[in-house]
matplotlib code that plots the C-alpha trace (Angstrom):
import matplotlib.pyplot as plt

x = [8.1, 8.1, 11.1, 11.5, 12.7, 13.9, 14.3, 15.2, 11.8, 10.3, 11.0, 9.8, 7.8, 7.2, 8.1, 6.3, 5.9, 3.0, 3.1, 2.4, -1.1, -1.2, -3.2, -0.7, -0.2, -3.6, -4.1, -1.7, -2.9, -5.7, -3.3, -1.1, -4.8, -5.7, -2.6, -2.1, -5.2, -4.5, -0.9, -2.6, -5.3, -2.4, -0.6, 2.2, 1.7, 3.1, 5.2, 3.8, 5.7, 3.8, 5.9, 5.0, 5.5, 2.1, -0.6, -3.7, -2.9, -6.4, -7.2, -4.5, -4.6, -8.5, -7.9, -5.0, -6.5, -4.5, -5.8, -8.0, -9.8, -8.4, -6.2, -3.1, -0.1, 2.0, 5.4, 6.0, 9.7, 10.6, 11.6, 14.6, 13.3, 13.7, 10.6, 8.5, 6.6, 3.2, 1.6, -1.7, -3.4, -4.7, -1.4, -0.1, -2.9, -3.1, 0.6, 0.5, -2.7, -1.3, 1.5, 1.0, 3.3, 1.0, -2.2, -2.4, -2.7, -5.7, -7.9, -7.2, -10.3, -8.8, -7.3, -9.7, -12.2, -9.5, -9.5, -13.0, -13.6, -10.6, -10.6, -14.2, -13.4, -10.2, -12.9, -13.1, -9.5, -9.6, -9.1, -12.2, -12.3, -14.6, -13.1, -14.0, -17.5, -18.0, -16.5, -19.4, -21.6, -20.5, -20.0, -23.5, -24.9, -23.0, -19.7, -17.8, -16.9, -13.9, -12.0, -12.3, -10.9, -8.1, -4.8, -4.1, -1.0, -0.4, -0.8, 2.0, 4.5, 3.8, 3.7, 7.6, 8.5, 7.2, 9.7, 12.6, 11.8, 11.1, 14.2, 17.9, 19.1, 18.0, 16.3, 12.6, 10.5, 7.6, 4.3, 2.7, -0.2, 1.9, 3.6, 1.6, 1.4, 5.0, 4.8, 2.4, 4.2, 7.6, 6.7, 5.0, 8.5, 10.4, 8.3, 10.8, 7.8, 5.9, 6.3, 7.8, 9.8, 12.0, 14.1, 14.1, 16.5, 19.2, 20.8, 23.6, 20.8, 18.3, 18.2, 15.6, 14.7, 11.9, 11.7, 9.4, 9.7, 9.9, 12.9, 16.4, 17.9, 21.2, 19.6, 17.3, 20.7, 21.8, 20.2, 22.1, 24.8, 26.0, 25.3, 27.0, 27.5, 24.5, 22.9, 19.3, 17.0, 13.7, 12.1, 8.6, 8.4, 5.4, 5.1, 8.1, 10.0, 7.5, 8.5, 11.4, 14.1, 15.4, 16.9, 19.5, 19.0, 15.8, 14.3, 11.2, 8.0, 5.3, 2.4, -0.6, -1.7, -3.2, -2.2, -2.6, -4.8, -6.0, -9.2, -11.5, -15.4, -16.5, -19.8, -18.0, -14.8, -12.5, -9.4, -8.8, -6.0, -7.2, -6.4, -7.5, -6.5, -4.0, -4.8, -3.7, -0.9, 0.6, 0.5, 2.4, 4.6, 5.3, 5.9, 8.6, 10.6, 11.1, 12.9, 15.2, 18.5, 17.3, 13.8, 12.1, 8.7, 5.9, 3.4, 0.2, -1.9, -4.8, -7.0, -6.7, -10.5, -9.9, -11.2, -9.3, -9.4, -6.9, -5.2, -5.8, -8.0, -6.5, -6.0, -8.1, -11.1, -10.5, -8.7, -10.1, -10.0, -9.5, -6.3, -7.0, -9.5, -7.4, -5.1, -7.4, -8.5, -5.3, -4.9, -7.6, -8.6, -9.9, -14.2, -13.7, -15.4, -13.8, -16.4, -15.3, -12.0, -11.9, -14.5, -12.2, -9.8, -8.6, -10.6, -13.1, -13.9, -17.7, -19.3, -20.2, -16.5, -16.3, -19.1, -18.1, -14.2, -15.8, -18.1, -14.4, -13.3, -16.1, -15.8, -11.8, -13.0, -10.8, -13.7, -16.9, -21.1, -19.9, -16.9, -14.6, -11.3, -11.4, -8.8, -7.4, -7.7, -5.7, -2.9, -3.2, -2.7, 0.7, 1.6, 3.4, 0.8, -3.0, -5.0, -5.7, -2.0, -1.9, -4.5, -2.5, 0.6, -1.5, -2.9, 0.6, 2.1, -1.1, -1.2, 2.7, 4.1, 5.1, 8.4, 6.4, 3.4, 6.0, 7.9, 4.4, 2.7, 5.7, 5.8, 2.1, 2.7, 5.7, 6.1, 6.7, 10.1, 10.5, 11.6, 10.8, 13.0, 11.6, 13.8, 13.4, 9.9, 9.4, 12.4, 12.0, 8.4, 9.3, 12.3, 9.3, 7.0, 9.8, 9.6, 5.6, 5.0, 2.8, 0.5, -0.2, 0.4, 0.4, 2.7, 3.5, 4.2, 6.9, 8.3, 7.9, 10.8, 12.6, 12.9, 13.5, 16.4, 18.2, 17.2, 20.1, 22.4, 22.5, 22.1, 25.7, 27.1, 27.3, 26.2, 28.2, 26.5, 23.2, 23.3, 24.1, 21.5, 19.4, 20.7, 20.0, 16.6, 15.2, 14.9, 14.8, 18.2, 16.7, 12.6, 13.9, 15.9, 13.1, 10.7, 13.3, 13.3, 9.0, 9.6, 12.1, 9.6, 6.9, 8.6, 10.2, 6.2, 5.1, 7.9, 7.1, 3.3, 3.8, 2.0, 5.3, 5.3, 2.0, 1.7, 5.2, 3.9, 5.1, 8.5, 10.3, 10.4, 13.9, 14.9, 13.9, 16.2, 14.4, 15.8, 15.5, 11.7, 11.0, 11.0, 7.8, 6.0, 7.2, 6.4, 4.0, 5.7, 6.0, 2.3, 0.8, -2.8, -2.3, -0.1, -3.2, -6.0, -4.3, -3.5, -7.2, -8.2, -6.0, -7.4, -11.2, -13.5, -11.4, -11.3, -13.6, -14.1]
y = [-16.1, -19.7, -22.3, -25.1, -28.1, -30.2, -30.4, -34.5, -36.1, -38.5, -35.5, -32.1, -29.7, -26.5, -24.4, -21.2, -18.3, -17.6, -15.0, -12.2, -13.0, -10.7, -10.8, -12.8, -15.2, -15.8, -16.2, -18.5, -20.9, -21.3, -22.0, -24.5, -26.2, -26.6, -28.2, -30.4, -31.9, -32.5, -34.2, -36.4, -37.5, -38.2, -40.3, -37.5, -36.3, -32.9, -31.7, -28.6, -26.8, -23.7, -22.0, -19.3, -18.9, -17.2, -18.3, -20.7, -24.1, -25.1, -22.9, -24.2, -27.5, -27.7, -25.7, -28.7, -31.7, -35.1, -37.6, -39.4, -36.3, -35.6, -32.4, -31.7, -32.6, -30.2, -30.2, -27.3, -26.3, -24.9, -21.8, -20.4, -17.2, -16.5, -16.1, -12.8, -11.6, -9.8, -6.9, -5.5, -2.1, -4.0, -4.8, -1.3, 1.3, 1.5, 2.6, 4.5, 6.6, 7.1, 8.5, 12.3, 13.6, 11.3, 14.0, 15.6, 12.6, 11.4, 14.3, 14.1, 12.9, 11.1, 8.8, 9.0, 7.6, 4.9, 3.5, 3.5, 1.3, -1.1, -1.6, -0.4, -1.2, 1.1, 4.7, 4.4, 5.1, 8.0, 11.3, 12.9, 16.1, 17.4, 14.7, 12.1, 13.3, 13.8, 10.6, 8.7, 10.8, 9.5, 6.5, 6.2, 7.4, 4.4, 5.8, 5.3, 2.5, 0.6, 1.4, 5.0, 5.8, 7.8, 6.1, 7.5, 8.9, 10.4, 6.7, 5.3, 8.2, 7.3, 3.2, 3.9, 5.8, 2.7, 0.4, 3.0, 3.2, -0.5, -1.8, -0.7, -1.6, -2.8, -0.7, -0.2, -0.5, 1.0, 0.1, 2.5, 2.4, 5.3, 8.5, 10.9, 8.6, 8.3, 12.2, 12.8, 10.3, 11.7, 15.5, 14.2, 12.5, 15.8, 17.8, 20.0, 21.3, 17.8, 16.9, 12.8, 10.9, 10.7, 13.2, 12.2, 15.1, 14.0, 12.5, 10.7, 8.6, 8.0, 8.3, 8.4, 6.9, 6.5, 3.9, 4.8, 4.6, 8.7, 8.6, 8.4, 5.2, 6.6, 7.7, 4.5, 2.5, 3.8, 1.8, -1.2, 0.1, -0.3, 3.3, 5.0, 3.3, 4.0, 5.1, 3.6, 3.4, 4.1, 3.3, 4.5, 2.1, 1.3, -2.7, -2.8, -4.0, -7.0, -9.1, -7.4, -6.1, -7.5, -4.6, -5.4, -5.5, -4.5, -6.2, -4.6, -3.5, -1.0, -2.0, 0.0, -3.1, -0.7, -1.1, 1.1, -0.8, 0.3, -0.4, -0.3, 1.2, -0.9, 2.1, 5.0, 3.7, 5.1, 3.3, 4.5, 3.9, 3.5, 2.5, -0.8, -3.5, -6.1, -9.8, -12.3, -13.4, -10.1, -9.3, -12.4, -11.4, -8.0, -9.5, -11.8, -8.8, -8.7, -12.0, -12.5, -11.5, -12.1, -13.1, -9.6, -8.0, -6.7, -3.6, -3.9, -0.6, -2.7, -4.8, -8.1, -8.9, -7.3, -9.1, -9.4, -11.4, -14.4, -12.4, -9.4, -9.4, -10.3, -8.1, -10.4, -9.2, -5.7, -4.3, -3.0, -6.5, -5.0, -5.8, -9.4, -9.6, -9.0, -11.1, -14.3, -13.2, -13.6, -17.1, -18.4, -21.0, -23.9, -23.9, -21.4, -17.5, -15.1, -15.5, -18.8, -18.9, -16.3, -18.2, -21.1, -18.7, -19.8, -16.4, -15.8, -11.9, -10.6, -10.9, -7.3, -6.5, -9.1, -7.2, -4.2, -4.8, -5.7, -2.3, -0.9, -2.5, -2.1, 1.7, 2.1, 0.0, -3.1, -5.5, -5.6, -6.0, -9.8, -9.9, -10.5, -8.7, -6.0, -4.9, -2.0, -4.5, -7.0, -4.3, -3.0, -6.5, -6.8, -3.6, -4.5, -1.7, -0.3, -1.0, 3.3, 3.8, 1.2, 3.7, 7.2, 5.7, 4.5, 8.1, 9.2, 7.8, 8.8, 12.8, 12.4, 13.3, 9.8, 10.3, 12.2, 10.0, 6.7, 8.9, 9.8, 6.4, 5.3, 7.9, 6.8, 3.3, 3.7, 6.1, 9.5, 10.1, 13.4, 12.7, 14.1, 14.4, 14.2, 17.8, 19.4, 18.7, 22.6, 22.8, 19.7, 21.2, 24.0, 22.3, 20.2, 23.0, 24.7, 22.1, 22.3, 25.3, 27.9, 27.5, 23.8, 23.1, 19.3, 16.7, 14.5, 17.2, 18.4, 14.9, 14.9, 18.1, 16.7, 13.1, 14.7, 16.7, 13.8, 11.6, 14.6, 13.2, 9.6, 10.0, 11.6, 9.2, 11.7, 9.9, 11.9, 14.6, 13.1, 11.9, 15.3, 16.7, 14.2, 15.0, 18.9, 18.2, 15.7, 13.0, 9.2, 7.8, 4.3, 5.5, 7.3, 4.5, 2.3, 4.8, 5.0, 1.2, 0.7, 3.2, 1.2, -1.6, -0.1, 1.2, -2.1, -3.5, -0.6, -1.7, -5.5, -5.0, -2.9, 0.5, 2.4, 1.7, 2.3, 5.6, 7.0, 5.7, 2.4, 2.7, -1.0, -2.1, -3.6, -0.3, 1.3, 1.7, 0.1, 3.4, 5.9, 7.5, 8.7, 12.7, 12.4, 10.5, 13.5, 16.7, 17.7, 16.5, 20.2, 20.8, 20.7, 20.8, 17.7, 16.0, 16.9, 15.7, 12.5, 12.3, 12.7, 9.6, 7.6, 8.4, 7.7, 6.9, 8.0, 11.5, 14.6, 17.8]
z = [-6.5, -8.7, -8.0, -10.1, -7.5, -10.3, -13.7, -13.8, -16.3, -13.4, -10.7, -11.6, -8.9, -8.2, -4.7, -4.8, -1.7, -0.9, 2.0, -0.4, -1.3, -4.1, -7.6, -9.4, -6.7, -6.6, -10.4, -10.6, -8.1, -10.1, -13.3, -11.1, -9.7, -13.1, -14.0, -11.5, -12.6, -16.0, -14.9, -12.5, -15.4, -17.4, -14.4, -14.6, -11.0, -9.9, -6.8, -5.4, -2.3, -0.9, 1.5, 4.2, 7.9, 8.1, 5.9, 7.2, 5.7, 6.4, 3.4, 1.2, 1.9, 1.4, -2.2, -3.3, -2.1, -2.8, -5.6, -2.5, -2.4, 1.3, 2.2, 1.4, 4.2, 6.1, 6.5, 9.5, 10.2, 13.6, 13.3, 15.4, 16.9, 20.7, 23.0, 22.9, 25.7, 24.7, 26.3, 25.1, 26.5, 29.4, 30.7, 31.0, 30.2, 33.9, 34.6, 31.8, 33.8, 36.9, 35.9, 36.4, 34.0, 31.0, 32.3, 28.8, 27.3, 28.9, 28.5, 24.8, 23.3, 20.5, 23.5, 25.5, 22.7, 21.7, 25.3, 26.1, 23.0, 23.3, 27.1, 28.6, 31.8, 32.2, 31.9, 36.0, 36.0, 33.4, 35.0, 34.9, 32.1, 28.8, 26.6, 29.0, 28.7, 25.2, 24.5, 26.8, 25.2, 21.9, 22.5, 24.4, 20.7, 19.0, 17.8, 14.9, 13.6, 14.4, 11.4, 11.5, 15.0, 14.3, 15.8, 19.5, 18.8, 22.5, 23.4, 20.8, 22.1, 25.6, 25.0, 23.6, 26.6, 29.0, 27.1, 27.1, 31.1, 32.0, 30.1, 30.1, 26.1, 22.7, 20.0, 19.5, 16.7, 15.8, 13.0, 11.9, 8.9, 7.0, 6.4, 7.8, 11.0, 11.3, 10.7, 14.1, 16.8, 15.3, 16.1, 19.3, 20.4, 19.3, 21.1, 23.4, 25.5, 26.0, 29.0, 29.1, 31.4, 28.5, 26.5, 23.0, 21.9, 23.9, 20.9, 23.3, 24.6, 21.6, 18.2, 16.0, 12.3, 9.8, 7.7, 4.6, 0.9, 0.7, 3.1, 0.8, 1.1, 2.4, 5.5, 6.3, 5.8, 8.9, 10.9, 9.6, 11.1, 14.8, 16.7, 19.3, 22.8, 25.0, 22.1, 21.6, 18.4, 17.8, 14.3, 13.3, 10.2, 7.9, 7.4, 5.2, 8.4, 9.2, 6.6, 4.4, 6.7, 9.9, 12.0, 14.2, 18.2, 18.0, 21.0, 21.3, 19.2, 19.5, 17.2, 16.4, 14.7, 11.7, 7.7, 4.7, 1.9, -1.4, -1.4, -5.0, -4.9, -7.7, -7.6, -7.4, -9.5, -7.1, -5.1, -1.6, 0.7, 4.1, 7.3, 9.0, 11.2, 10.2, 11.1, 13.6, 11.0, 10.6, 14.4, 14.9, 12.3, 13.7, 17.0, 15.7, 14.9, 18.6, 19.1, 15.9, 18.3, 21.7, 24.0, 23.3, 24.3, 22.2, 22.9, 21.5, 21.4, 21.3, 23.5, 24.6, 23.6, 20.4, 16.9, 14.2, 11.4, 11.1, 8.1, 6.3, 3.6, 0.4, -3.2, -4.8, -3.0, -2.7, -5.8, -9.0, -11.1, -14.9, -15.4, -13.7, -16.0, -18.9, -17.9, -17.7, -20.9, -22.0, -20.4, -22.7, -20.4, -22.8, -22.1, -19.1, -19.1, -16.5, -14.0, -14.3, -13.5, -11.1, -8.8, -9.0, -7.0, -3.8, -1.8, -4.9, -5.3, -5.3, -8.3, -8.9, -8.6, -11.3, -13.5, -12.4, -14.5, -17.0, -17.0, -17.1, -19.7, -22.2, -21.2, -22.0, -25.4, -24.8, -24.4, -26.9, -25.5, -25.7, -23.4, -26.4, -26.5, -29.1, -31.8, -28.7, -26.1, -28.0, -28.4, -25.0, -23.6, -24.9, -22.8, -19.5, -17.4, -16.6, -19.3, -18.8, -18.9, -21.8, -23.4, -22.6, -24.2, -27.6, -27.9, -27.4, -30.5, -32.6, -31.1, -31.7, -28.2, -27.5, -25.8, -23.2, -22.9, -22.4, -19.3, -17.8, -17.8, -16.4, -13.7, -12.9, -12.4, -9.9, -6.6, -6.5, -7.7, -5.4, -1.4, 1.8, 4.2, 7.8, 8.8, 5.5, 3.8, 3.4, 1.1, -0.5, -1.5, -2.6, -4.9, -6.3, -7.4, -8.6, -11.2, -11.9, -14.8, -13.7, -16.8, -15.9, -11.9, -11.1, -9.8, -12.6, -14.8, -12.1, -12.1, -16.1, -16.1, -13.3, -15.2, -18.6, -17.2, -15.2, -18.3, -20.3, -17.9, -18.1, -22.0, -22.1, -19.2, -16.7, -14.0, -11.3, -12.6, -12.4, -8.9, -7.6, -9.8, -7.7, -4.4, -5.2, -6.2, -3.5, -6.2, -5.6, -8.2, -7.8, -8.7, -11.7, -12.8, -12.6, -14.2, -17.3, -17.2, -17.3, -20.0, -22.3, -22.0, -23.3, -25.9, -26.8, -27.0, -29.0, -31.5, -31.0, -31.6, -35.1, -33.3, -34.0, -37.1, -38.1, -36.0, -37.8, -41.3, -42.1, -40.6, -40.8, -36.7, -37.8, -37.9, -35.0, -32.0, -28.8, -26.8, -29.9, -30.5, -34.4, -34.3, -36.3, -33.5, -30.9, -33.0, -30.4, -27.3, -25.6, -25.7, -22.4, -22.6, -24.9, -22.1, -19.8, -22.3, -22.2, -18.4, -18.4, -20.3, -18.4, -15.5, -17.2, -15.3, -12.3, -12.0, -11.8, -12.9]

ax = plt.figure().add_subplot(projection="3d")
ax.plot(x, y, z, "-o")
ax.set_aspect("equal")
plt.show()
């Protein structure tokens, strides 16, 4: 986010976060570069604070240099953390292998894989067994890369009973890359006939939680609150607890050092999410969450010797760029193209991914063979979304089903509005089909009826009513809200950019509600293979058939 440090004429700057290196961060850096060199040509120097507790300042202060030319100056604040030990796989893999009641963990080969390739020189002490041998084998043929060794999830469950053994309170945290993850160490954990020195299901001694954006938020608030005495905590989180929560008593951490990030195909036109290695500045991250109460410890389930880069590698040069592109477009820097600007970034992106936007674009028809902005791409630029979900929502008012196309361009710009419950995924799928029509199976048209019919509810101020329908139906209150909000906005800048009112025949936009769709512009709202025709183009040119 931007602060404004003062407002007084000989005294303005500008305190911006920069821990999230997002898109939009990195955009405008390049728009606060470019102005801080047309104040200083005009003597009107500007204050610029960038703030983070884990960002290189080598890099930023290289990017802002002073008016000498020389880099920027630091200003580091001591933070007020308590000490945290650090254990990597070397430090305890070997406890962890003598122990005879860990055995079916070792002759796993997924394990046995992982610890040949982060600690080599622990296979003499690996009991000797197929997996041993076909993981020699493999890796004597060169292996997979690092990237795709599956996470050793024996190992995680059996790191987290280590801590619970070698210490007598505080709560444990857990990272995992993601939901399915968090799914496999769970069941692992819960398993009655696994044999552990440690009984997870005692429920007077240890308690378990998730922390993920399925779970509802009523049950991740619990561990906010003080539990039980004797109780301990374990929580298998995603990285939403390295920087945004702070969970109290938690003293130690389990780390698989492993993140979910979309990554773009500029070939193939396809975003991935995958799993790979955080950097340095995230591991340190994670580790702090050990020491915010107390001096806590932190479990690695990595090497010592292992590589990583000093921070993970940035949006900028891993996303699909269209929309960046549209918005430099819409910059209009004064004798500056795109490719321009965006190698004045602070981490430029390749320049195929570059080209390969603008490929994008010219197929979606918001750019012309001369990298001009056409009449659609003007009009999709004043849409807050996608440029392909900017496109669905156009057709949507000219095929007069617009109500429809607003809620599902909304829907697929925001998280699945349907939960998961850890203990009840079975019903909670079956609740969510329930929803999907048999003539047109697919989950954004079960979360089109769901939203439609909680939608009735708030309409008439029902809202008790509503959350209960919400509660029966596994459905996030705060996702749908937010869906229904992305979908007044567009709406408003349909109105604002005179597309209602061409589309429902020269309608006055002074008249139209900002929450009230014309009937003529929704005649075919209920017809599903126009719904999917349209899905389809906003998904162009990322789906197959």
């Amino acid at each position: 986010y931007v602060t404004v440090l003062s407002k007084r004429k000989h005294s303005k700057g500008i305190g911006i976060k920069v821990h999230e290196r997002d898109i939009d961060t990195d955009l405008l850096l390049v728009v606060l570069k470019r102005l801080i060199e047309e104040k200083r040509s005009k003597k009107q120097p500007l204050k610029v604070l960038l703030m983070s507790a884990t960002i290189d300042p080598t890099l930023f202060r290289t990017y802002f240099p002073d008016a000498q030319g020389k880099p920027a100056s630091v200003i580091e604040v001591p933070g007020r953390s308590f000490p945290v030990q650090r254990h990597f796989l070397d430090d305890f893999i070997q406890s962890l292998i003598e122990n005879r009641q860990n055995r079916w963990a070792f002759i796993d080969e997924g394990v046995v894989r992982y610890v040949c390739r982060e600690i080599p020189k622990a296979q003499g002490l690996l009991p000797r067994s197929d997996a041993l041998q076909k993981a020699l084998a493999k890796e004597a043929r060169g292996g997979p890369v690092d990237d795709e060794l599956e996470i050793p999830y024996p190992l995680v469950a059996l790191t987290i009973v280590h801590v619970l053994q070698n210490s007598s309170d505080g709560h444990v945290l857990v990272f995992l890359p993601g939901w399915d993850e968090i799914q496999k160490v769970q069941k692992i954990l819960e398993d009655p006939f696994r044999r552990t020195d440690v009984n997870f299901n005692d429920r007077s001694k240890y308690s378990l939680h998730v922390l993920h954006s399925t779970i509802p938020l009523a049950e991740q608030q619990v561990i906010f609150d003080p539990p039980p005495q004797g109780v301990r905590r374990i929580i298998l989180s995603t990285n939403i607890a390295e920087t945004s929560v702070t969970i109290p008593d938690v003293v130690f951490v389990v780390d698989t050092a492993k993140i979910k990030e979309n990554r773009y195909d500029p070939e193939r036109h396809i975003s991935a999410l995958v799993s790979a290695w955080v950097g340095t500045s995230n591991l340190n991250q994670r580790a702090g969450r050990a020491g915010r109460h107390r001096p806590g410890e932190y479990y690695g389930i990595l090497g010592r010797d292992r590589k990583l880069h000093s921070h993970q590698e940035v949006e900028m040069k891993r996303m699909d760029l269209s929309n960046v592109v549209m918005h430099v477009k819409a910059l209009d820097f004064p004798g500056m193209d795109v490719e321009d600007v965006l190698a004045r970034t602070i981490e430029p992106p390749a320049p195929e991914r570059v080209k390969a936007a603008m490929t994008s674009l010219k197929m979606v028809g918001a750019l012309d063979d001369d990298q001009n902005l056409t009449s659609l791409g003007k009009i999709l630029l004043k849409l807050p979304i996608d440029v392909q979900l900017g496109r669905l929502v156009l057709y949507g008012s000219f095929f007069k089903c617009l109500d429809q196309a607003l809620t599902l361009a909304a829907i697929m710009s925001n998280r699945d509005p349907f939960l998961s419950p850890p203990t009840m995924r079975e019903a909670a799928r079956d609740v969510k089909n329930s929803w999907s029509k048999n003539e047109f199976r697919s989950d954004i048209f079960a979360a089109l009826s769901a939203f439609e019919k909680w939608y009735e509810y708030e309409k008439r101020g029902e809202f008790r009513d509503g959350t209960r329908f919400c509660s029966d139906n596994f459905l996030s209150k705060p996702t749908l809200l937010l869906i229904a909000k992305v979908k007044d906005s567009l709406f408003e800048s349909l109105v604002s950019s005179g597309v209602v009112d061409i589309s429902a025949g020269g309608v006055e936009a002074s008249t139209i509600s900002s929450r009230s769709i014309p009937s003529e512009l929704n005649e075919n709202g209920n017809s599903l293979p126009l719904l999917a025709a349209l899905i389809a183009i906003a998904s162009q040119p990322k789906f197959a058939i």
